[in-house]
C-alpha positions as CSV (number, residue, x, y, z in Angstrom):
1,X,-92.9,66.9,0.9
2,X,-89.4,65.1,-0.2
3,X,-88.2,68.7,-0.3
4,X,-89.3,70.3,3.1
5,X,-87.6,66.6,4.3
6,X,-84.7,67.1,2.7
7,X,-84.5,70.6,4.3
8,X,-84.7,69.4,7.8
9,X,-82.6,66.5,7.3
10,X,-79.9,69.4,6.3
11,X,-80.4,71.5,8.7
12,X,-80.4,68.5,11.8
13,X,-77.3,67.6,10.2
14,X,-75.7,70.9,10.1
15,X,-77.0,71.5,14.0
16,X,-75.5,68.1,14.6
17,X,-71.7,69.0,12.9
18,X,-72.0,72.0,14.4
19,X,-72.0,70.7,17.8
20,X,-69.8,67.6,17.6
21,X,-66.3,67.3,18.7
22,X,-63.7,68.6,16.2
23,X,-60.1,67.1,15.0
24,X,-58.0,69.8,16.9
25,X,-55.2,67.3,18.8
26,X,-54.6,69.6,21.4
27,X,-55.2,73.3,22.7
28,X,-54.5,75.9,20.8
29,X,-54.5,79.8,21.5
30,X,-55.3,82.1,18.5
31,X,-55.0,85.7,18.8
32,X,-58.4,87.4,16.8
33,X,-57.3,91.0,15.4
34,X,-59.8,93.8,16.0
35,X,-62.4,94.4,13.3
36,X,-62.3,91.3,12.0
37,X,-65.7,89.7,11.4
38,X,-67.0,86.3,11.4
39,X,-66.3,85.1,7.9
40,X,-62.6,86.6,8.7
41,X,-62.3,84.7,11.8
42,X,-63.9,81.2,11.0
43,X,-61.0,81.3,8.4
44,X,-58.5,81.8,10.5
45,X,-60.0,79.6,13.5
46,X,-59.6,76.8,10.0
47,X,-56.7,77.9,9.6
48,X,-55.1,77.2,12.9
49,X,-56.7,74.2,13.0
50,X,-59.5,74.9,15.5
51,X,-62.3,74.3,13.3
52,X,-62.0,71.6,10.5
53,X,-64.7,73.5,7.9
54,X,-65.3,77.4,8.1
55,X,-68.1,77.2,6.2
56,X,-69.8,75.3,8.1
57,X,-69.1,77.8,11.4
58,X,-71.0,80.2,9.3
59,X,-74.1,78.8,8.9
60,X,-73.8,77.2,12.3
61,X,-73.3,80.3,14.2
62,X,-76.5,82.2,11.7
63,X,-78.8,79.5,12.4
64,X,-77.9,78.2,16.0
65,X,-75.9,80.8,17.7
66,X,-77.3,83.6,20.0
67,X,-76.3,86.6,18.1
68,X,-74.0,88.1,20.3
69,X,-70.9,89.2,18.2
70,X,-67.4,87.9,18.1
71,X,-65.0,89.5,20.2
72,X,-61.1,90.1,19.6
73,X,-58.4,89.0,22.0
74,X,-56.4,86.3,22.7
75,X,-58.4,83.1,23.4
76,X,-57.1,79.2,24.5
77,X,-59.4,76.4,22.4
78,X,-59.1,73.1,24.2
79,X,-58.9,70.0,21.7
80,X,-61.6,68.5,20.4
81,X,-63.9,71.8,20.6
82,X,-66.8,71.6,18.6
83,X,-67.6,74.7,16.4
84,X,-70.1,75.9,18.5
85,X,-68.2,76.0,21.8
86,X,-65.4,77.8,20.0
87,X,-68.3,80.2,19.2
88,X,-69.1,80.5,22.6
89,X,-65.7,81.3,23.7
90,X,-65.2,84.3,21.5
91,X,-68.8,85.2,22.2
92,X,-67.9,85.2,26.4
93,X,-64.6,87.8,26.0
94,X,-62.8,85.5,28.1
95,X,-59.2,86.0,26.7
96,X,-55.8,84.3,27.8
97,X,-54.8,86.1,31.1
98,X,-51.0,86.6,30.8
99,X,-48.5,86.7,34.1
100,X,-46.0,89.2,34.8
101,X,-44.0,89.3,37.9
102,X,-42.3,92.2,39.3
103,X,-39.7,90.3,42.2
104,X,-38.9,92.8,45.6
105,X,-36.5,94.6,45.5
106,X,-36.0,96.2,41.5
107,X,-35.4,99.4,40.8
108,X,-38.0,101.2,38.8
109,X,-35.3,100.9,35.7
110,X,-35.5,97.0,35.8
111,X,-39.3,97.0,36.4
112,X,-39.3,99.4,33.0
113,X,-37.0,96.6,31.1
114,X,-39.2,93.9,32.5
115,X,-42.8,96.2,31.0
116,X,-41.0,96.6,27.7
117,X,-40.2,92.8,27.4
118,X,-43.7,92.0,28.0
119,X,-45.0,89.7,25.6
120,X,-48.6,90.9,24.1
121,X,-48.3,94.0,25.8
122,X,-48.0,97.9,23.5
123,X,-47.3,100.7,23.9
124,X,-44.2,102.4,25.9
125,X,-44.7,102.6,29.8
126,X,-44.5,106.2,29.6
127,X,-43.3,108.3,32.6
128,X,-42.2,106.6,35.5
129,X,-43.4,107.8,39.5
130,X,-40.3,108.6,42.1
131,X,-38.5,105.1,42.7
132,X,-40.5,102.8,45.7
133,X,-43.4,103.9,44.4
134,X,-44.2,100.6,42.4
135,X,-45.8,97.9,44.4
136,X,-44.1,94.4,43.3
137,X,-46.3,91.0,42.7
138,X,-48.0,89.1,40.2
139,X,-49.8,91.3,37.3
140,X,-52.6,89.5,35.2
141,X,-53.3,90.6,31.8
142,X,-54.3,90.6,28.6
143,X,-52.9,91.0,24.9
144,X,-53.2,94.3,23.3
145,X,-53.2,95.7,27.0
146,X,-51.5,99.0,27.8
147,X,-47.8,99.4,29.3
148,X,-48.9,102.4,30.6
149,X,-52.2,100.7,32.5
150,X,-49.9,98.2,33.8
151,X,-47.8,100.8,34.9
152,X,-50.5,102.7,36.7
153,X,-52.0,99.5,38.2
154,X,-48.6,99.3,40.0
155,X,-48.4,103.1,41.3
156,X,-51.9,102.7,42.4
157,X,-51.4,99.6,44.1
158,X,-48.5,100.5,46.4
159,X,-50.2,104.1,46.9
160,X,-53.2,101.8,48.3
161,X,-51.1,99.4,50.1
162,X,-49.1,101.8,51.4
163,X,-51.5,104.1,53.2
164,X,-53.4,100.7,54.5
165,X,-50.6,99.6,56.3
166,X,-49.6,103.1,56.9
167,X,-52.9,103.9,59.6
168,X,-52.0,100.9,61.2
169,X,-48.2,101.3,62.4
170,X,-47.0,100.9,65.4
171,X,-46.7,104.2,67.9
172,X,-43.6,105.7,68.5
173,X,-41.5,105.4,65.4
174,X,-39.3,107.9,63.9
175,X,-40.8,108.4,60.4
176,X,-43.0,110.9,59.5
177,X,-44.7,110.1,56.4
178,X,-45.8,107.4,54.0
179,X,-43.0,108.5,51.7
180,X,-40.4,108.0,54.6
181,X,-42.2,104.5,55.5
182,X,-41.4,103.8,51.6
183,X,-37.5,104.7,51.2
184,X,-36.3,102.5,54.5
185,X,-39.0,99.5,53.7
186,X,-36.8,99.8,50.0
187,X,-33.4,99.7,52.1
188,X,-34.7,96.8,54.3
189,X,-35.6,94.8,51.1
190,X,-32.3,95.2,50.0
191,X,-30.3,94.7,52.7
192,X,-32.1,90.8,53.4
193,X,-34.2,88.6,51.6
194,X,-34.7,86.1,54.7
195,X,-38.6,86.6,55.4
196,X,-37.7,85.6,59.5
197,X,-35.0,88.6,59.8
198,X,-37.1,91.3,58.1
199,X,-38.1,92.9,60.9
200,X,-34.9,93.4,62.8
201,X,-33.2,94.3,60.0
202,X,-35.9,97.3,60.1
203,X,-35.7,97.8,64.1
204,X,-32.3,98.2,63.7
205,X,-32.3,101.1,61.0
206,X,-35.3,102.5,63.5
207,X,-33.2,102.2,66.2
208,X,-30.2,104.1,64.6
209,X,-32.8,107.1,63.2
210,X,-34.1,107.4,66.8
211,X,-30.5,107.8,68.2
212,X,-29.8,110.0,65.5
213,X,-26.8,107.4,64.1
214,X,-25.8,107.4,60.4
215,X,-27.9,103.7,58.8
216,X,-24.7,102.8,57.4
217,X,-26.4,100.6,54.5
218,X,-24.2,99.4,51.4
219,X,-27.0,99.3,49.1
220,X,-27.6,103.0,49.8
221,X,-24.1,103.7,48.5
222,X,-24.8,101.4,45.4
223,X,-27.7,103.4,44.4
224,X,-25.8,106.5,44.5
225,X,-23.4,105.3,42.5
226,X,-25.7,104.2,39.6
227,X,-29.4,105.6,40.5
228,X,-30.9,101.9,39.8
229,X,-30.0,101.9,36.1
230,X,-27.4,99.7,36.2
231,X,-25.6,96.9,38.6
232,X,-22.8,97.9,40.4
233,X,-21.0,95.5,38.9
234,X,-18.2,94.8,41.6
235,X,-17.3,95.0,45.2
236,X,-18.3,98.3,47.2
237,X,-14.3,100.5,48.1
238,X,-13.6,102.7,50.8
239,X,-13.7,105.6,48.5
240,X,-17.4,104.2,47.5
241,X,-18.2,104.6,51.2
242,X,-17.1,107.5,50.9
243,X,-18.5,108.9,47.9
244,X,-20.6,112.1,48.8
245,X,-24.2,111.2,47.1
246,X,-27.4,112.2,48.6
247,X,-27.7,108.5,49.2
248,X,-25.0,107.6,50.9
249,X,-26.0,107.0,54.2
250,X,-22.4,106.6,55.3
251,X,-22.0,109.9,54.9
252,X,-25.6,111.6,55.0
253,X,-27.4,111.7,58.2
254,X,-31.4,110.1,57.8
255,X,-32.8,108.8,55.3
256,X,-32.1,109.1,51.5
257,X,-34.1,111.7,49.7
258,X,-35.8,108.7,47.7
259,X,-36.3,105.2,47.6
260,X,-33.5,103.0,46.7
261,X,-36.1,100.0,44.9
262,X,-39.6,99.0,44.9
263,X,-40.3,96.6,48.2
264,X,-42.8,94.0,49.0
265,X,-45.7,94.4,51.1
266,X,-43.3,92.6,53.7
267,X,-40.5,94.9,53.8
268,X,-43.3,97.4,54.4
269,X,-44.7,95.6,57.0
270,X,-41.5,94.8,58.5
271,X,-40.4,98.9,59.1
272,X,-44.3,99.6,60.3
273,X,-43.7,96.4,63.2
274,X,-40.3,96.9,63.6
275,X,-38.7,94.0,66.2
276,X,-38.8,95.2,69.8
277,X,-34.8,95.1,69.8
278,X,-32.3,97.1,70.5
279,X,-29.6,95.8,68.4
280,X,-27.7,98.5,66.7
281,X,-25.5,96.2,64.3
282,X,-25.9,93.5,61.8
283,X,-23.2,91.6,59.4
284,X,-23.7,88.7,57.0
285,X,-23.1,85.5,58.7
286,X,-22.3,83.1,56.3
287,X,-25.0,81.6,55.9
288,X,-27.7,84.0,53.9
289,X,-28.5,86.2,57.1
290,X,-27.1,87.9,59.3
291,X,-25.4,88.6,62.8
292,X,-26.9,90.9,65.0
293,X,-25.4,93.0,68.0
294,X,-26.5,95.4,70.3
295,X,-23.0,97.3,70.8
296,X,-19.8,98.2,68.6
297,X,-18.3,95.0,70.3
298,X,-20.5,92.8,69.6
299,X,-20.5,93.8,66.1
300,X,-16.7,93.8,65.7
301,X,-16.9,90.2,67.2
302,X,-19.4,89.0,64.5
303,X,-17.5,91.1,61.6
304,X,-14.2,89.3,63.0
305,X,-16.3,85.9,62.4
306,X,-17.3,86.9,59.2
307,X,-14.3,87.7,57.5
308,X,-12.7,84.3,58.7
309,X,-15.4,82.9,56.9
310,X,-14.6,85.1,53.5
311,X,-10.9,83.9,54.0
312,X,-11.9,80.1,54.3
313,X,-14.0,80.4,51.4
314,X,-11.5,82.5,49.2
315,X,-8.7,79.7,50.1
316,X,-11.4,76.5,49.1
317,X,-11.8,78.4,45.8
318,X,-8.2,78.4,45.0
């Protein structure tokens, strides 16, 4: 009798330890390795402080657990976890979901550098799709995920954006394809970052193609120069303006025969609902935006303005 007593006095003990709060001070995240089984991991859950007694995981998880295995992955342990909710936490699968942010506007050279940088992540990236054709926001995932699946979930999310938006453009405009839709929404993003002037920054560029004018864009001739691999590095020449790239829409008539950076879903939006303007013109106006003018006038009044500007602020810095 003192023996069976003593056995279920243990064992309400153990059930007890095993489900009281432990000593960890504060969260911790512990990486478990593939393969590695529970004796393995209640060391190293001891080991990082987690759990105060690994032994005593053990025999908790064999005689109170629900027998579903431990998983690997990368898992957050609040403090003051008992050992059986850190049970139940490897048990669920749910792992630490990392962030990675892709801003508008990269080339598909710095959205490589920012995939090889990612912490957690292996592999290489692999190939990469024709530039524009990586759809820039917010990534979730997990560690030990693929470069390559991140990479993919990209492509396939601007090809799925980009048809969406794609069916529901507005009549009339002069492009012919997703592709097309793809390479100005990239020269848009480039040319402005202020959300409100998106859109007539795009009318204009849709203006020029229907009149058959040059789009005159700077970053176009940037790209040409280094393909996305590289800045620029310094101020665009005259001889840059008139370097003969198939991107230089100076000098080439259209559109470039690719992308010249990954946009939003906003600069996308912005060149499939253009403005209804018919400004032909735009130039930085000091103040983050720009001037906008429907005639060569106009738009030799407001470059006029703008380089006063540039000379006032040249002579403050001196």
């Amino acid at each position: 009798m003192v023996a069976v007593l003593s056995v279920v006095g243990a064992r309400w003990w153990l059930e007890n330890a095993y489900n009281a709060p432990g000593s960890l001070a504060q969260s911790q995240t512990l990486i478990i390795p593939k393969g590695a089984g529970p004796a393995t991991i209640a060391k190293d859950l001891q080991a990082a402080g987690v759990i105060d007694d690994n032994r005593l995981f053990r025999w908790g998880l064999k005689l109170f657990g629900d027998r579903k295995p431990l998983r690997a992955g990368e898992y957050a342990f609040p403090a003051a976890i008992s050992p059986a909710a850190a049970a139940l936490i490897l048990q669920s699968g749910r792992t630490v979901q990392r962030r990675l942010t892709f801003a508008e506007g990269l080339t598909r050279a710095e959205v490589a550098s920012t995939l090889a940088a990612a912490a957690g992540a292996i592999g290489a990236a692999g190939p990469l799709p024709q530039e524009g054709w990586l759809l820039p926001e917010t990534y979730h995932y997990a560690f030990g995920d693929s470069r390559k699946a991140l990479l993919k979930r990209m492509h396939d999310s601007m090809i799925s954006l980009a048809d969406k938006l794609w069916v529901s453009r507005a009549p009339g405009l002069p492009i012919k394809s997703v592709g097309e839709a793809i390479i100005l929404a990239s020269i848009v993003e480039k040319e402005t970052g202020v959300a409100s002037e998106r859109s007539r920054v795009a009318a204009v560029f849709i203006n020029r193609l229907k009149l058959g004018m040059r789009l005159q864009s700077d970053p176009t001739v940037i790209y040409g120069l280094t393909l996305g691999e590289k800045p620029l590095g310094r101020g665009l020449t005259r001889a840059d303006l008139q370097s003969r790239t198939p991107y230089n829409t100076y000098v080439i008539k259209g559109l470039p025969p690719t992308a010249i950076a990954n946009p939003g879903r906003a600069a996308l939006e912005a060149v499939l609902h253009p403005a209804d303007s018919k400004d032909l013109y735009f130039v930085a106006d000091g103040t983050g935006g720009h001037a906008f003018a429907r005639t060569l006038k106009g738009h030799n009044a407001n470059v006029a303005k703008w380089r006063r500007i540039e000379r006032a602020r040249k002579k403050k810095a001196n």
